[in-house]
Wavefront OBJ file of the C-alpha trace (Angstrom):
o trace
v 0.000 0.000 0.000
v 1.226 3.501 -1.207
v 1.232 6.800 1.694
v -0.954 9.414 0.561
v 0.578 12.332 -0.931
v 1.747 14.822 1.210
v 0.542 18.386 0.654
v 2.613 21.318 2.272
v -0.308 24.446 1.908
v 1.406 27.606 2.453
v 0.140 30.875 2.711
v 0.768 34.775 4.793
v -1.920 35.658 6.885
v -4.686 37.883 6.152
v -5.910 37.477 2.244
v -3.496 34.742 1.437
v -4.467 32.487 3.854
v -8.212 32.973 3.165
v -7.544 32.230 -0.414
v -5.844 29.247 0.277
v -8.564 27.504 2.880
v -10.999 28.509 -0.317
v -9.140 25.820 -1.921
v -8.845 22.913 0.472
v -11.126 20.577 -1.215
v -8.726 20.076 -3.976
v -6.476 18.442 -1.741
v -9.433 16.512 0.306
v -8.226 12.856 1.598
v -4.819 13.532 0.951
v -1.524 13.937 3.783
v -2.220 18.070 4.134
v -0.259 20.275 6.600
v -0.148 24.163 6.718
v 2.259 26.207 7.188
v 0.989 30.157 8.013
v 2.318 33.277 9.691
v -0.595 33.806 11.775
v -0.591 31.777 15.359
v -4.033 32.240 15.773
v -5.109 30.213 13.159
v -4.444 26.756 14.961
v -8.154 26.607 16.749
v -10.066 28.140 13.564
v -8.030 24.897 11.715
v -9.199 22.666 13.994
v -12.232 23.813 14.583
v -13.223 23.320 10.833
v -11.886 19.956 10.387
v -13.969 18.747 13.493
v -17.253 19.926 11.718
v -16.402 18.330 8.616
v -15.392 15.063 10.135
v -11.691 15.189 9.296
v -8.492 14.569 10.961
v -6.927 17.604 12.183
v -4.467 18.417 9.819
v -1.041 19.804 10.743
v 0.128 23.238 11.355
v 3.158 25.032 11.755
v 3.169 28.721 12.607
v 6.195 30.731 10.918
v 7.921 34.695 11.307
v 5.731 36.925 9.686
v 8.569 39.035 7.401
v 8.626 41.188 3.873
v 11.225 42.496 2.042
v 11.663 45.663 4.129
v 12.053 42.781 7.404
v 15.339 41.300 5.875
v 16.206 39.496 9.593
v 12.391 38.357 9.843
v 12.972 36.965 6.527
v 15.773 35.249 7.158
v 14.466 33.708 10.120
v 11.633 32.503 8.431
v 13.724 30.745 5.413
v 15.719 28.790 7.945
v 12.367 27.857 9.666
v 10.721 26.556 6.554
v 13.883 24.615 5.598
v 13.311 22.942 8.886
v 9.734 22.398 8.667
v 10.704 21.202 4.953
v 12.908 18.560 5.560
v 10.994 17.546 8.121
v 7.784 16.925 6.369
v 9.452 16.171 2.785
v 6.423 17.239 0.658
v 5.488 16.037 -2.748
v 3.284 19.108 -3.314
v 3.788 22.935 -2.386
v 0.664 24.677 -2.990
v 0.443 28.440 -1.806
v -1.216 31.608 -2.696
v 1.837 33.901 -1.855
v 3.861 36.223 -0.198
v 7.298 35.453 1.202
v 6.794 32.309 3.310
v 5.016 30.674 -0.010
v 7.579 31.765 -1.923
v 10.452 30.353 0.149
v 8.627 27.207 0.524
v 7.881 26.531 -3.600
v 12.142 26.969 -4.162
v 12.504 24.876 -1.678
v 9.872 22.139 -2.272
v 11.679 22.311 -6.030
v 14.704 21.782 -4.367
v 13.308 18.552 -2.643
v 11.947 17.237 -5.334
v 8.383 18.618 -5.184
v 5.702 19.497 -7.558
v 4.634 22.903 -6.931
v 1.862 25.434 -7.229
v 1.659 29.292 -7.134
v -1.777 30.843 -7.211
v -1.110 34.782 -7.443
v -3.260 36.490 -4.909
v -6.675 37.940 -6.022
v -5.768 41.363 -4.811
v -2.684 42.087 -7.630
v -4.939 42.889 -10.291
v -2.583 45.413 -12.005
v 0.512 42.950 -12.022
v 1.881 39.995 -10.842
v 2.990 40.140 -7.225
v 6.288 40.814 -6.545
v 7.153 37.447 -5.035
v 5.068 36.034 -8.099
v 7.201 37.525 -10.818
v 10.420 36.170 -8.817
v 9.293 32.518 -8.240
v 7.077 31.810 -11.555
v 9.625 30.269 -13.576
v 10.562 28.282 -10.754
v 6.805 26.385 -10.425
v 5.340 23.731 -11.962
v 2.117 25.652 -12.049
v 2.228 29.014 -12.039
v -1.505 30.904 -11.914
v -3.181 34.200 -11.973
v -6.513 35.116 -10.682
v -6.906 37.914 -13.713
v -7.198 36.723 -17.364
v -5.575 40.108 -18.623
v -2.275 39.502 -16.422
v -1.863 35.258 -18.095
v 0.369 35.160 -20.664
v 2.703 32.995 -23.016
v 5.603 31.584 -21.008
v 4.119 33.574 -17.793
v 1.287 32.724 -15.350
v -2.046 30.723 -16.372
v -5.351 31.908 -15.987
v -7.627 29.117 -15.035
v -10.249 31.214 -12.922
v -10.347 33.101 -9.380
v -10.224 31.687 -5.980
v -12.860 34.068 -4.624
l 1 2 3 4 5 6 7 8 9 10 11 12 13 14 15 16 17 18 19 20 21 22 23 24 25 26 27 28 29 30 31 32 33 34 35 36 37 38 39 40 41 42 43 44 45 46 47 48 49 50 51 52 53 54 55 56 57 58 59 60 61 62 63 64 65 66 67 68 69 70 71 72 73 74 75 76 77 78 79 80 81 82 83 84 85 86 87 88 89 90 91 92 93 94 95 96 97 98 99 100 101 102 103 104 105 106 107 108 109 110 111 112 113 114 115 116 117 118 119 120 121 122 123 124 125 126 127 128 129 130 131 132 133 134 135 136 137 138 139 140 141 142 143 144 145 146 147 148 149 150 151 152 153 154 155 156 157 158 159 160
């Protein structure tokens, strides 16, 4: 008997993350554990997989940090490598900012198949962290048709 495959769902707090839990169905049944900046999303997590009947899935809590942060952001690279070779995903799925971005390069690194799902909210251009790690995923999406193009992002519809 094959192990499920195991899903490392990334996203910042706020936007991101809601974005992302709008998705959780596609990964229904499999291995799933989240990785966010926000530490009070742990009973809101479990919470939700109690009224659907579902294990609780795993969570790991991470330094919030942006590019303007440059120690935060450190700190929270070495803490996803951690929590990455730890968990040794086969799939990195995230909707963004800098913790999703770390963790798609390094899911690559391991081996992993990866997502990025540009958030709803950059409907001029492509996220910053979007235009860096697109060439790097196996999947790379936008929630706007006018920003998919050739070579760049997909448009396959919006999250919200």
């Amino acid at each position: 008997m094959t192990r499920p495959i195991r899903v490392l769902a990334i996203a910042s707090a706020g936007g991101h993350w809601v974005q992302l839990m709008r998705l959780r169905r596609a990964w229904e049944g499999l291995d799933v554990t989240y990785v966010t900046t926000d530490p009070d999303i742990a009973p809101v997590l479990r919470a939700q997989a109690l009224a659907a009947g579902e294990p609780e899935p795993g969570l790991h809590v991470v330094q919030e940090g942006n590019r303007w942060q440059k120690r935060k952001l450190l700190v929270q690279l070495f803490q996803l490598a951690w929590i990455m070779l730890r968990l040794r995903p086969d799939r990195v799925i995230t909707t963004g900012a800098a913790p999703g971005y770390f963790a798609l390069r390094l899911g690559k690194m391991l081996g992993a198949r990866t997502v990025w799902i540009d958030s709803m909210a950059n409907a001029e251009e492509m996220s910053l962290s979007g235009r860096k790690v697109g060439r790097h995923a196996d999947l790379w999406l936008t929630q706007w048709p006018h920003l998919a193009r050739e070579g760049g992002p997909q448009y396959m519809g919006s999250v919200l």
